[in-house]
ZAMARGU-4260 file (C-alpha; in steps of 0.2 Angstrom, whole numbers, plus 5000, padded with zeros to 4 digits):
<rodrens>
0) 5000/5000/5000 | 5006/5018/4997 | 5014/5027/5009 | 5021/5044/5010 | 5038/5051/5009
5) 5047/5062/5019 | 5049/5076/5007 | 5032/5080/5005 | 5028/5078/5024 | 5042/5084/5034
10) 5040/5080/5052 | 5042/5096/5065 | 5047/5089/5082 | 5041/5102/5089 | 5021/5107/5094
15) 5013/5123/5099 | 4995/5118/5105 | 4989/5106/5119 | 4970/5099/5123 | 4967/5094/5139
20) 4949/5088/5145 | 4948/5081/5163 | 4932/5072/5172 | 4921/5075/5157 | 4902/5070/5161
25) 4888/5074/5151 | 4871/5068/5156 | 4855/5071/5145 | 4841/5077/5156 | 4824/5069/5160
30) 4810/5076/5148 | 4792/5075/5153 | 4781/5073/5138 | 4761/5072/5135 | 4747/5084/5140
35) 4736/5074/5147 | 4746/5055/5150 | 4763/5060/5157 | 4777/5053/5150 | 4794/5055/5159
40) 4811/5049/5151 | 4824/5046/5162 | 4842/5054/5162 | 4854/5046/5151 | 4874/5048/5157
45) 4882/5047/5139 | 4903/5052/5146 | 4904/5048/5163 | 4921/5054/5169 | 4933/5055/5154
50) 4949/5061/5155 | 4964/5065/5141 | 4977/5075/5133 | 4985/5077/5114 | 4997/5088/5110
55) 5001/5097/5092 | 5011/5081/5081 | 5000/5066/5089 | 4985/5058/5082 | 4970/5050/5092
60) 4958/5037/5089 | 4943/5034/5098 | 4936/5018/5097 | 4919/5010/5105 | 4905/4999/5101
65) 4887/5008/5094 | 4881/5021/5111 | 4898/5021/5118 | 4899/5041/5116 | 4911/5043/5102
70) 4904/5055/5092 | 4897/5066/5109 | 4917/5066/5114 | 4923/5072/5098 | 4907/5085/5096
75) 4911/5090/5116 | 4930/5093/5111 | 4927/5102/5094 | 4916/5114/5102 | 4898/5106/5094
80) 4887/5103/5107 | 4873/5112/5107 | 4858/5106/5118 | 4848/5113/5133 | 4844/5094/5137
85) 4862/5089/5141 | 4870/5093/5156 | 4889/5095/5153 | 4903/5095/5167 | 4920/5095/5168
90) 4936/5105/5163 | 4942/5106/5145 | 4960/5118/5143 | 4969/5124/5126 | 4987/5129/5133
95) 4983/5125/5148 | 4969/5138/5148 | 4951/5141/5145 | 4945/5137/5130 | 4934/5153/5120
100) 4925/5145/5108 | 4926/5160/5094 | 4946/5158/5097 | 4944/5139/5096 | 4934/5139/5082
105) 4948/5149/5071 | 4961/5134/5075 | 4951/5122/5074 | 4943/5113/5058 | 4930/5097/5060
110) 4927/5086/5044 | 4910/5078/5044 | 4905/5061/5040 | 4894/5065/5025 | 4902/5078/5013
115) 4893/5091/5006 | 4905/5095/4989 | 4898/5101/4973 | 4894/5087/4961 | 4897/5097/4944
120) 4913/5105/4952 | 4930/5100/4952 | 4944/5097/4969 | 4953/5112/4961 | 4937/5125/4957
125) 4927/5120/4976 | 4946/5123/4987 | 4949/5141/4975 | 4929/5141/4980 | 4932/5140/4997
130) 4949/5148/4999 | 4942/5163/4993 | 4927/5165/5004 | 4936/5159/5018 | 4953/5168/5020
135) 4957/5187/5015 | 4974/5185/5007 | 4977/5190/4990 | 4974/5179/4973 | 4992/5175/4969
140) 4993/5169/4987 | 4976/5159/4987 | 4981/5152/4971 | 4997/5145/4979 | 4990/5138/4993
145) 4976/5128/4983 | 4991/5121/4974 | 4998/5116/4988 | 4983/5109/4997 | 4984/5098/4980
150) 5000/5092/4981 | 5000/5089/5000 | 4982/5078/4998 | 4989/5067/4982 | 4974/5077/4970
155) 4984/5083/4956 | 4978/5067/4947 | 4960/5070/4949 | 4962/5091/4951 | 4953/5094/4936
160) 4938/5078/4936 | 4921/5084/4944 | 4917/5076/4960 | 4902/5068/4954 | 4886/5059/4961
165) 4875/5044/4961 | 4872/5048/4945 | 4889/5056/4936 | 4905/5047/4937 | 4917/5056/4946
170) 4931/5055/4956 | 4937/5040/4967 | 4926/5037/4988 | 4947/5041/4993 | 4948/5055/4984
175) 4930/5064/4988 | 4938/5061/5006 | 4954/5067/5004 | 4944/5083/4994 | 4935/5085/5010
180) 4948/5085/5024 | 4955/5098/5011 | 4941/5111/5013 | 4944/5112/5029 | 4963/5113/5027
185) 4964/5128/5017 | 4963/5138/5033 | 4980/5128/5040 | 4968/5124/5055 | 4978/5118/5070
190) 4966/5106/5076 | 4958/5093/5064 | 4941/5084/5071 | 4936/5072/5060 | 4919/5061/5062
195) 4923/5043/5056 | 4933/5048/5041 | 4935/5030/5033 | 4918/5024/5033 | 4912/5017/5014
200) 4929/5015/5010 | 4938/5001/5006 | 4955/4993/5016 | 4963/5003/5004 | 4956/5020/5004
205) 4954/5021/5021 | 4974/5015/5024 | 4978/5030/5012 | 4966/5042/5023 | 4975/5037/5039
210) 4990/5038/5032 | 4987/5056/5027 | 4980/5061/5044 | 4998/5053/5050 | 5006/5063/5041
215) 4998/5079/5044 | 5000/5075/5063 | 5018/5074/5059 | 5017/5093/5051 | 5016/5099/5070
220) 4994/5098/5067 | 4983/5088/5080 | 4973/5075/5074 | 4958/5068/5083 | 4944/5056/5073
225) 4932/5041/5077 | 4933/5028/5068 | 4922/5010/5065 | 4931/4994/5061 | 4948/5002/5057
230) 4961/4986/5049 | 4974/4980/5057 | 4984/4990/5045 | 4980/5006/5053 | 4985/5003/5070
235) 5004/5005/5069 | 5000/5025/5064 | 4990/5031/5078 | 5001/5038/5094 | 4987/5037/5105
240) 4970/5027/5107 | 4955/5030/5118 | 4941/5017/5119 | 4926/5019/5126 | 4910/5009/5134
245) 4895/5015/5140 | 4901/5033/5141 | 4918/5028/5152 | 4935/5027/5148 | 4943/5005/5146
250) 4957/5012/5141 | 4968/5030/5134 | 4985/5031/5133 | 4996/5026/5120 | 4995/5016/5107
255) 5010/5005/5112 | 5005/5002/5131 | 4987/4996/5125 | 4992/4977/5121 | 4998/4977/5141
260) 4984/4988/5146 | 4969/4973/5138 | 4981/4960/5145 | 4980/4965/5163 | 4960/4969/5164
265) 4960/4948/5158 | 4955/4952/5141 | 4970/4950/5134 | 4971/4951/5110 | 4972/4935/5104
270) 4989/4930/5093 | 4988/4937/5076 | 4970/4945/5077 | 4967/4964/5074 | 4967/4973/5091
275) 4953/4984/5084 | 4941/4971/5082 | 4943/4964/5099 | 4943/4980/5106 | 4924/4983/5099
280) 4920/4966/5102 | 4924/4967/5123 | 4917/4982/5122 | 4900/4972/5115 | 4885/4969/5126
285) 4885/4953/5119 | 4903/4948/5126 | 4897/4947/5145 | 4891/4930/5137 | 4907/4923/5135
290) 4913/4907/5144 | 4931/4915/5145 | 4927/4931/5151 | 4914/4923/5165 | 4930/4910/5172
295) 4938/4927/5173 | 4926/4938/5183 | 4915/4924/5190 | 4904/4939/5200 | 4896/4942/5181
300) 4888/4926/5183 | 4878/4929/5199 | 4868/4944/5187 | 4854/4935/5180 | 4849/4952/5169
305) 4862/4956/5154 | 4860/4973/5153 | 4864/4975/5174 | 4878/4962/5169 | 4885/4973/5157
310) 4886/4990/5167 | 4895/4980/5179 | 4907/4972/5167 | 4912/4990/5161 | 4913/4998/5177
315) 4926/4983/5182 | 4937/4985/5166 | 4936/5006/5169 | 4941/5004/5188 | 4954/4994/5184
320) 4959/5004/5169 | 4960/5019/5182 | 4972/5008/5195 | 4987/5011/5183 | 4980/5029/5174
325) 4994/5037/5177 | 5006/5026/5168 | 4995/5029/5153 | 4994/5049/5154 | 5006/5060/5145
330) 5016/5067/5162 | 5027/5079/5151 | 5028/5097/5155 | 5013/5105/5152 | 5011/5122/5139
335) 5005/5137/5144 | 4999/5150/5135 | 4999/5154/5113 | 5015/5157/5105 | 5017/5172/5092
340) 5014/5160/5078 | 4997/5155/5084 | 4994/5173/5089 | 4997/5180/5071 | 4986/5164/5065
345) 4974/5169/5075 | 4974/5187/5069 | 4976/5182/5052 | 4958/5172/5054 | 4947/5183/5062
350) 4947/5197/5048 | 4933/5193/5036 | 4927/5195/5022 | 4912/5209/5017 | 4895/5205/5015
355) 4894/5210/4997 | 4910/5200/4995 | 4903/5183/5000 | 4887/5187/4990 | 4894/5190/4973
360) 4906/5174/4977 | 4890/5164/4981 | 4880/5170/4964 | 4896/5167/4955 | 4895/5149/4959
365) 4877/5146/4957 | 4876/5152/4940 | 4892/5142/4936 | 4882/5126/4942 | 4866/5131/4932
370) 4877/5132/4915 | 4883/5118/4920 | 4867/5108/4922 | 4855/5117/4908 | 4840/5105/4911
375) 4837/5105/4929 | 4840/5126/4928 | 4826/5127/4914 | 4815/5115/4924 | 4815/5126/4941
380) 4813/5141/4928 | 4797/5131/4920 | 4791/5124/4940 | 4793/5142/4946 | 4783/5151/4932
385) 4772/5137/4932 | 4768/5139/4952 | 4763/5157/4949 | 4751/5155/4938 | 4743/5142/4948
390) 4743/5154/4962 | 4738/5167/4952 | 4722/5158/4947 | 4717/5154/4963 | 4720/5171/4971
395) 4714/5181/4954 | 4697/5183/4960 | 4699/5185/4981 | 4693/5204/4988 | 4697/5201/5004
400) 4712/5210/5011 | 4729/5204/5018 | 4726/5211/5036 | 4711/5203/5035 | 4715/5188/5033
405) 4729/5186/5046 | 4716/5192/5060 | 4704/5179/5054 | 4716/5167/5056 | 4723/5173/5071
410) 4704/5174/5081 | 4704/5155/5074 | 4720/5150/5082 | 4712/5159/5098 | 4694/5148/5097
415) 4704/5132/5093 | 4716/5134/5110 | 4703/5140/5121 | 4691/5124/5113 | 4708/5112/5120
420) 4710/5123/5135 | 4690/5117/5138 | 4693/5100/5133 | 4708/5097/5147 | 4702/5106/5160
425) 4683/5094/5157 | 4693/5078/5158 | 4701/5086/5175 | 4684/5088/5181 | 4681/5071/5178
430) 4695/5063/5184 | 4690/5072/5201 | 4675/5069/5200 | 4679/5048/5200 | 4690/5049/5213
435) 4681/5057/5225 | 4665/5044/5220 | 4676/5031/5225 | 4681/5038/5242
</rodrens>
């Protein structure tokens, strides 16, 4: 499989940016739902007591089985939740200071699962696209920096081919991925999120993606991503590894201590079998089955229910995870605040562009995509004219008033509460009524 050289990804020894998150717990609160039959859901604790640290030049994993709470970690650490019904506690430092999330937001870059490119556009025209609304440097420079996103990505073979859909042949699943991490690229983020970058890819492919976010961590960036059902092939790449269960950390550290770490919870990787599959599989509901696991902690047998059995299996490999912590945790010398590079990076980011600016840019590439798909820009033009006709007919004819209309409707909505209002408060009544007959 392909690997990258040297050369084109020199490795800086050096890092200037540190993520530190300690006792993370995020708890989704009870919601009562009905009007007249209450219905109460209980609070769900999705992290519970998650701890970490990565540093600028490392890349992280985090593994888990399906509801472990890998995508609400990496959505906590990017900055991305946003609920009233969760509960969130806990400390999370940048430089060993607190995190403002406009700053952050001007570091940081977060790749989602599902892309949203341009199908009629090319990797060259959507990164000049996005380069040009995003930063305010000038063209000679943007241009440069595309080219170099190319070359850095492996797309000058594809630069010029159109991303394509479901229906147009385009470019490779690797390099419409690849394309992707490279939007968000352009700004030379510090801090890459990505949300399971190698799913519908094939061994290959998602080799090469890893690979690439190896690389990039070796440029001095930090690199953090789930990830599902990752080949054995990957595992050498990644510096450090966090798995979870059940919202609670089995296991972070790095990914040379990991082997040792399964080995002395007494769920040790078989001989020549991919660690990441035996990771998700111990971290399975199903697993508390097993006969092995069962002649090692024989107190899981005395739980007749298998979801209480569970729990308690994952609260024994977490506790015992928590016994040897702090051979696992980075003990190093920790940073403290921003050097002038990520100063003047941060200055550089938060100029932006005018109104008018990203309007024109917008319009450009509309009407680009419109003459580039004649048929389906005639067809809305037919649809739309089409529409108002129909309307027109309809409303040709009606003397009634605009105002008038809206306060006929709004004494409407007024009759139509107070009739519910009536409604509920007479089944009330009722019920009152049959419990003080039965007294």
């Amino acid at each position: 499989m392909q690997k990258y050289d040297g050369e084109k990804f020199p490795t800086h020894q050096t890092h200037d940016v540190e993520l530190v998150w300690k006792n993370i717990k995020v708890v989704s609160e009870g919601i009562t739902k009905g009007c007249i039959k209450k219905t109460k859901i209980e609070p769900k604790t999705i992290l519970n007591g998650v701890n970490g640290i990565v540093k600028g030049g490392e890349c992280l994993a985090i593994l888990g089985s399906t509801g472990a709470g890998k995508t609400t970690l990496l959505n906590f650490l990017s900055k991305k939740i946003e609920s009233k019904n969760l509960k969130i506690t806990g400390d999370i430092l940048l430089n060993n200071r607190n995190i403002d999330e406009d700053q952050f937001h001007l570091i940081s870059s977060y790749v989602m699962q599902d892309d949203i490119l341009e199908p009629l556009m090319t990797p060259t025209e959507i990164l000049l696209f996005t380069a040009k609304l995003r930063l305010t440097l000038p063209r000679e420079e943007i241009e440069k920096r595309v080219m170099k996103m190319l070359k850095l990505l492996n797309l000058m073979r594809c630069k010029d081919t159109r991303i394509g859909d479901t229906l147009t042949r385009g470019v490779s699943g690797g390099e419409r991925k690849r394309t992707s991490i490279a939007v968000e690229l352009i700004t030379e983020p510090k801090i890459i999120f990505l949300d399971e970058p190698t799913t519908g890819l094939d061994s290959y492919n998602a080799f090469e993606v890893v690979s690439l976010l190896k690389s990039l961590a070796q440029l001095g960036k930090m690199v953090i991503f789930t990830i599902h059902q990752p080949s054995s092939e990957i595992f050498p790449l990644l510096d450090k590894i966090c798995v979870l269960g059940l919202g609670k950390t089995i296991y972070f550290g790095p990914g040379s201590k990991c082997l040792d770490a399964f080995d002395y919870m007494g769920v040790p990787v078989p001989n020549k079998e991919n660690p990441f599959q035996h990771f998700m599989e111990i971290t399975n509901v199903t697993y508390v089955k097993n006969e092995k696991l069962l002649s090692v902690y024989p107190q899981l047998g005395e739980i007749e229910n298998n979801q209480e059995r569970y729990e308690k299996y994952i609260s024994i490999l977490s506790d015992k995870y928590h016994k040897r912590y702090d051979e696992y945790m980075d003990n190093s010398e920790r940073l403290d605040g921003f050097s002038k590079e990520m100063k003047d990076h941060l200055e550089e980011r938060a100029v932006k562009n005018g109104f008018f600016y990203e309007f024109a840019m917008l319009f450009g590439r509309n009407t680009l995509l419109n003459m580039r798909n004649p048929k389906n820009f005639t067809f809305k033009i037919v649809q739309y004219v089409f529409s108002a006709i129909i309307f027109a007919i309809i409303f040709v004819k009606v003397k009634i008033s605009y105002n008038e209309i809206v306060n006929k409707r709004i004494f409407r909505n007024s009759r139509s509460s107070r009739s519910n209002n009536t409604e509920c408060n007479f089944i009330r009544v009722k019920r009152i009524n049959k419990s003080s007959s039965s007294l």
